[in-house]
C-alpha positions in Angstrom: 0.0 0.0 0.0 1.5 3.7 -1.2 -0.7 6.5 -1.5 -0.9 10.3 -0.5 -4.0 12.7 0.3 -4.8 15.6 2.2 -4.4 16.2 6.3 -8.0 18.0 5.8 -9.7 15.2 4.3 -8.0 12.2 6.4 -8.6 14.4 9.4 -12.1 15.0 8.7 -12.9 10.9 7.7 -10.9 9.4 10.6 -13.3 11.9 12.9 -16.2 10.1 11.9 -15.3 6.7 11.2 -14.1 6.6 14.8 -17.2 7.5 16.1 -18.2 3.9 15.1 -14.8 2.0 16.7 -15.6 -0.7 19.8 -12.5 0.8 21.8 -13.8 -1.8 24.7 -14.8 -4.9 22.6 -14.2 -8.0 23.6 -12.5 -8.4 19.9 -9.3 -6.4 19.8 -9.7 -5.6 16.0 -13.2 -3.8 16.5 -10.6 -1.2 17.9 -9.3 -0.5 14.8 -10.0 1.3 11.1 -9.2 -0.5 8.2 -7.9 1.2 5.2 -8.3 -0.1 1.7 -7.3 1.4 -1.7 -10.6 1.3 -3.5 -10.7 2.5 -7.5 -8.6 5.8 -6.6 -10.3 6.7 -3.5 -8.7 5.6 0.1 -11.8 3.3 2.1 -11.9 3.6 5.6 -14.2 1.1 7.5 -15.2 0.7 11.5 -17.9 -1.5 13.2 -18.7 -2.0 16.6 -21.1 -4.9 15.2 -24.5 -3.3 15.8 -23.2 -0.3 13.6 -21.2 0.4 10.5 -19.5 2.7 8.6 -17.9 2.7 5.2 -16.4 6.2 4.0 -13.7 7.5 0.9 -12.0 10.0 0.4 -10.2 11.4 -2.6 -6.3 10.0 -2.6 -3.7 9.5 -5.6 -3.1 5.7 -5.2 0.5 4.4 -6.0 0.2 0.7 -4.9 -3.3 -1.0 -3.3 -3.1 -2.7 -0.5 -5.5 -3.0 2.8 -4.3 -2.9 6.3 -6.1 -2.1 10.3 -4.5 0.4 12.2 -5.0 1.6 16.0 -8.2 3.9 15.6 -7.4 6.1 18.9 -3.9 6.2 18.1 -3.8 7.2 14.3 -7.1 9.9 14.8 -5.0 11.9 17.3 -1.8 12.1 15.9 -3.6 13.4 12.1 -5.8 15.7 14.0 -2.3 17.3 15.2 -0.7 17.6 12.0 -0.4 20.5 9.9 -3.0 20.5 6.7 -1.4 19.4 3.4 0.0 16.5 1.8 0.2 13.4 3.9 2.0 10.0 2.2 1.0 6.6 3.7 3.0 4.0 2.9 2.7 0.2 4.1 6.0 -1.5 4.8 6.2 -5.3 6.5 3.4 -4.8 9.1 4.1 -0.9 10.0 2.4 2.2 8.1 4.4 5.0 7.8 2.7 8.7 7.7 4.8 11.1 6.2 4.0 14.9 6.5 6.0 18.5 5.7 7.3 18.3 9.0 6.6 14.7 11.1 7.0 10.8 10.6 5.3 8.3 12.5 5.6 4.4 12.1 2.0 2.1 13.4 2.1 -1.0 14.1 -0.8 -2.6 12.0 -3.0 -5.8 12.0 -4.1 -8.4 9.7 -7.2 -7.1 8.0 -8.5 -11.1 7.3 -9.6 -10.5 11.2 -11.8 -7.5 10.1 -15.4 -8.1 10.1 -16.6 -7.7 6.7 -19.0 -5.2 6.3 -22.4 -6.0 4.1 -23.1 -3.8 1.1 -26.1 -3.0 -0.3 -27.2 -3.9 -3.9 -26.8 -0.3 -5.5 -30.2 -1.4 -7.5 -32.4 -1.4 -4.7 -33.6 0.8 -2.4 -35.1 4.5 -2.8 -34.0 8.1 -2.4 -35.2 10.5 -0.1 -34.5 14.2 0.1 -32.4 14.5 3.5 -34.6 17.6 4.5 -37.7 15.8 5.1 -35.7 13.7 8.0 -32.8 15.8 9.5 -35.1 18.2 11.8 -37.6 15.1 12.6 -34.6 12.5 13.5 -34.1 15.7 16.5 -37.4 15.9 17.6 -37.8 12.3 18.1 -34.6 10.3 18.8 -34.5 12.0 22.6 -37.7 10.2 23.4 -35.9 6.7 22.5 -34.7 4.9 25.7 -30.8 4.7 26.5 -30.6 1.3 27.9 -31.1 -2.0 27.0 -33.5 -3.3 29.3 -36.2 -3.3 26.5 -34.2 -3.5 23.4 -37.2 -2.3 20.9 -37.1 0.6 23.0 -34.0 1.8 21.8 -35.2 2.1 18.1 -37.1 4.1 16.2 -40.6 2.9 14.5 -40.0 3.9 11.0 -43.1 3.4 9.1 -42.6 4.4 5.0 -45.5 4.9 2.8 -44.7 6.4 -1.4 -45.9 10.2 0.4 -45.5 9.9 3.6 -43.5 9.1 6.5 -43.8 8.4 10.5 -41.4 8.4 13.3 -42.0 6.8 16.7 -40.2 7.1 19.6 -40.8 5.8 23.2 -38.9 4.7 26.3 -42.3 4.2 28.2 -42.3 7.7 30.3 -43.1 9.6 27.1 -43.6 9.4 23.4 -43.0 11.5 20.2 -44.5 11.1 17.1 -43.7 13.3 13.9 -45.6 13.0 10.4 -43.8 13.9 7.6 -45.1 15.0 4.2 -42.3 13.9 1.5 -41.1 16.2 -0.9 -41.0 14.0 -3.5 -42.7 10.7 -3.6 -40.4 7.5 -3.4 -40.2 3.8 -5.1 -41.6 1.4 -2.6 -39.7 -2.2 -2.3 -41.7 -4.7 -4.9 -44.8 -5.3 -3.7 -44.9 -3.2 -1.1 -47.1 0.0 -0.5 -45.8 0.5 3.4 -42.5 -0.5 4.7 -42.3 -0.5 8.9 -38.4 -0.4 10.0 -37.2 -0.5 13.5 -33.7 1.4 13.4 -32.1 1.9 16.1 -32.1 5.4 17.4 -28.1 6.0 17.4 -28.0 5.2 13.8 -30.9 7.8 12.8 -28.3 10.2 15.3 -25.4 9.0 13.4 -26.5 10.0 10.0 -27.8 12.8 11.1 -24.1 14.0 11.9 -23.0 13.0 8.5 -25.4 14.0 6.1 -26.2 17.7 5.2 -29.6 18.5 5.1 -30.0 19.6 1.5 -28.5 15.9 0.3 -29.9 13.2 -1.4 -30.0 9.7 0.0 -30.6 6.3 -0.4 -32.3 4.1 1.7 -31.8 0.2 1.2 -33.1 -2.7 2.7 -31.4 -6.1 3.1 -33.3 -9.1 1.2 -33.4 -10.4 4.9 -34.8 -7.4 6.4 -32.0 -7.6 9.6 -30.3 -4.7 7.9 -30.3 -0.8 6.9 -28.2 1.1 4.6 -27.8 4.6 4.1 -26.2 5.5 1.2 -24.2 8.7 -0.6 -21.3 9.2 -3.3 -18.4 9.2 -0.4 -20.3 7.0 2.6 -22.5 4.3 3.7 -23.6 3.5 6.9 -25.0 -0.2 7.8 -27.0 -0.9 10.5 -28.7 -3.7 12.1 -32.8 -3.7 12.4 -33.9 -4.3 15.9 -36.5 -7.0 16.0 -39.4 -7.6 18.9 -42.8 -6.3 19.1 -42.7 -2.3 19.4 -45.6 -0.6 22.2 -49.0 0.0 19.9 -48.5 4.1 20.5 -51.8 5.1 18.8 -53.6 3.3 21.9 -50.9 5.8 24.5 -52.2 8.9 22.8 -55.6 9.8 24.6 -58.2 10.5 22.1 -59.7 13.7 24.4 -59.1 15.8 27.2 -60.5 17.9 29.6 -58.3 20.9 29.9 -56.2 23.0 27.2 -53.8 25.1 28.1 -52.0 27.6 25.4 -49.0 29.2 26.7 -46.0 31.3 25.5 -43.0 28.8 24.8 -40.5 31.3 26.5 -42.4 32.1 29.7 -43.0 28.0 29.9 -39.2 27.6 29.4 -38.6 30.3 32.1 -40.7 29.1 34.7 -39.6 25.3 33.6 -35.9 26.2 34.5 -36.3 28.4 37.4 -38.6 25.5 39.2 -35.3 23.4 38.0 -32.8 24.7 40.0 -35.2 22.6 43.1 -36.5 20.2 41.2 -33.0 18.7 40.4 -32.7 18.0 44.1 -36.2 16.1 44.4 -35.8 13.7 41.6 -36.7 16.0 38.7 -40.3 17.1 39.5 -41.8 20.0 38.8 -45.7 20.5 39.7 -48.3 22.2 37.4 -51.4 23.5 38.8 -53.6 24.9 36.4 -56.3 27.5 37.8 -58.3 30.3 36.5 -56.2 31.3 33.3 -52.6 31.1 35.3 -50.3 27.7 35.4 -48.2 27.6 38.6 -45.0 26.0 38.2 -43.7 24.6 41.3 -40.7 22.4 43.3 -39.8 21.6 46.5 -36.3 20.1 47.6 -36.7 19.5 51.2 -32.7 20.2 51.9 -33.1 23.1 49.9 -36.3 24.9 49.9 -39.1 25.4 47.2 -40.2 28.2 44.5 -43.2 29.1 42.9 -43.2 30.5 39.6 -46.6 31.7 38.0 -47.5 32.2 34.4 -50.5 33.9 32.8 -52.2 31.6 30.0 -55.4 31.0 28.1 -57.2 28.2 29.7 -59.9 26.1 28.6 -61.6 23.1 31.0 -61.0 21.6 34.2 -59.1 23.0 36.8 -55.9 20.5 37.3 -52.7 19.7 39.5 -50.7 17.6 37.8 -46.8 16.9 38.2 -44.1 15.8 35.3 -40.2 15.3 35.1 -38.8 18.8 33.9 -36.1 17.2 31.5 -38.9 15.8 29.9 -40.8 19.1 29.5 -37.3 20.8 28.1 -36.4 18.2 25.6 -39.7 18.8 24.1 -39.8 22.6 23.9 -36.0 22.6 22.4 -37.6 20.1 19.9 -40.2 22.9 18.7 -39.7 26.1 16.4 -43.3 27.4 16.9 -43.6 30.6 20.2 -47.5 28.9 21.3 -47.5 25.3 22.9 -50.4 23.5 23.8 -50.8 21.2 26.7 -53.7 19.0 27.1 -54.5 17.1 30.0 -57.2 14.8 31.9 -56.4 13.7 34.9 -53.4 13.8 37.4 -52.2 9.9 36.9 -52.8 10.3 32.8 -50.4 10.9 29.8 -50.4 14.7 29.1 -49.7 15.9 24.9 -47.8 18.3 24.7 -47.8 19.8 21.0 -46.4 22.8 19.1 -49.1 25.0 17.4 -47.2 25.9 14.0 -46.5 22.2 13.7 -49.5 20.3 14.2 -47.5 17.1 12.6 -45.5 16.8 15.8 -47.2 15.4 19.0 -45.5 14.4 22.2 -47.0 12.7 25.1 -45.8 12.3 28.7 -46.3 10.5 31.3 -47.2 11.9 34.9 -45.4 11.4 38.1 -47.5 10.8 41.1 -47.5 14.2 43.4 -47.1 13.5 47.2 -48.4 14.7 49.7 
């Protein structure tokens, strides 16, 4: 292997592909990134086996070759060199790096350990403008739980129709749900006039970090259905399809409610991070009581004290006092553009939607924590 490129472009690939490196893997070679000469462009691949990344960049290629090199190792010491030429040549088992002004020898490894990464069949699959899913992948993927106790919670219920598309997230303390109107319609899989994915949230994050909103991009499925790619001209992404039964969300969202509330989204987000500072000592709870056209936000930390923080708003229904974890209540309203939420509520022990009133496609539900006392 012989080839040269540019510090800019090696620095800028190595960031992301290392983003998908097992640095803690039971398999020593998930800690590396293999590089492969591929038809004038430089390849580099990671996996942590749930994930995957493929991703070129431009290189003038002397001799092929394919070798793994220390992820960690090689990252830092690129991110530190000047930008310009860089020359990487492969001699015995050590790569040399070669810039104006610095030489480094890595030790390498055997790529035959590598997992081999599936590609997808560049005949199948559909493209979607990027627009209609970068601002939806944010207001969703926060809702999708963090740990594995329930695996299916982790992913996102993808549901793909030739006009439309749905995103589901829950990790059983509150839900999102965003409808998206497609720019352009899309070729549906043979046979097929909805397709239901669930992806697991970090790979909708992932792409999301990779792909500028104005691109193009191609979705593929795997003939067995256990896979995802996501596809452009310099990457591809792979990632496994979680499987298990997801929660039936339409039957979480109540159908009515007995109280409305309108209110400004910056005197919310006020009054939501003022109650906040004694919330955070009382396991996150902030209480709402909702009374004659004013919603008092309230918390009490018994080692600390307690606040009361009162906002005028346009009512309609039952009176109600009714508490909810604050992070939850934040993540939502930074997941909004609209100024006018709406909450609307029941009871004190049932979910509570919280939606934005410019986007009426977006509606997120949480649960209530029990008030005591």
């Amino acid at each position: 292997m012989k080839l040269s490129l540019l510090q800019e472009n090696l620095n800028l690939a190595l960031n992301h592909v290392s983003r998908f490196v097992a640095f803690k893997a039971q398999l020593p070679i998930l800690g590396n990134i293999l590089l492969t000469t591929d038809s004038g462009r430089l390849k580099l691949s990671a996996t942590n086996l749930e994930l995957g990344i493929n991703y070129w960049v431009g290189a003038k290629i002397d001799k092929e070759g394919t070798i793994a090199v220390p992820a960690r190792e090689i990252t830092e010491f690129v991110s530190y060199l000047d930008p310009g030429k860089i020359d990487l040549t492969l001699n015995s088992n050590l790569l040399n790096l070669k810039s104006n002004k610095a030489e480094s020898d890595f030790t390498t490894f055997s790529p035959i350990d590598f997992p081999v990464l599936s590609s997808a069949n560049s005949k199948d699959g559909f493209e979607i403008d990027f627009s209609d899913l970068a601002d939806p992948i944010n207001q969703i993927t926060f809702s999708a739980a963090t740990d594995d106790t329930r695996p299916v919670l982790t992913g996102i219920l993808v549901c793909f129709t030739k006009d439309n598309l749905i995103l589901v997230a829950t990790d059983g303390f509150r839900l999102s749900l965003k409808e998206i109107k497609l720019k352009s319609p899309i070729k549906m899989p043979s046979g097929k006039d909805r397709l239901t994915l669930l992806v697991p949230a970090k790979a909708l994050m992932e792409i999301n970090k990779l792909v500028s909103p104005n691109s193009l991009i191609k979705i593929s499925i795997a003939k067995d259905e256990r896979q995802i790619f996501f596809i452009m001209d310099n990457l591809e992404l792979v990632s496994s399809l979680l499987e298990g039964q997801y929660p039936e969300y339409q039957k979480i969202i109540p159908e009515s409610f007995s109280t409305t509330i309108e209110i400004d989204k910056d005197e919310l987000t006020q009054a939501i991070k003022l109650a906040s500072v004694f919330a955070a000592q009382s396991a996150n709870v902030v209480k709402m009581n909702i009374k004659h056209n004013v919603v008092e936000i309230s918390a009490n930390a018994p080692q600390l004290g307690k606040n009361k923080i009162t906002v005028a708003t346009k009512i309609n229904g039952d009176p109600i006092e009714i508490a909810f974890n604050y992070k939850f209540i934040l993540d939502f309203i930074g997941a909004v553009k609209g100024k006018e939420l709406v909450i609307k509520l029941n009871e004190s022990l049932t979910p509570g939607l919280f939606a934005d009133v410019a986007d009426p496609t977006y509606t997120h539900i949480i649960m209530p924590v029990r008030i005591q006392g």
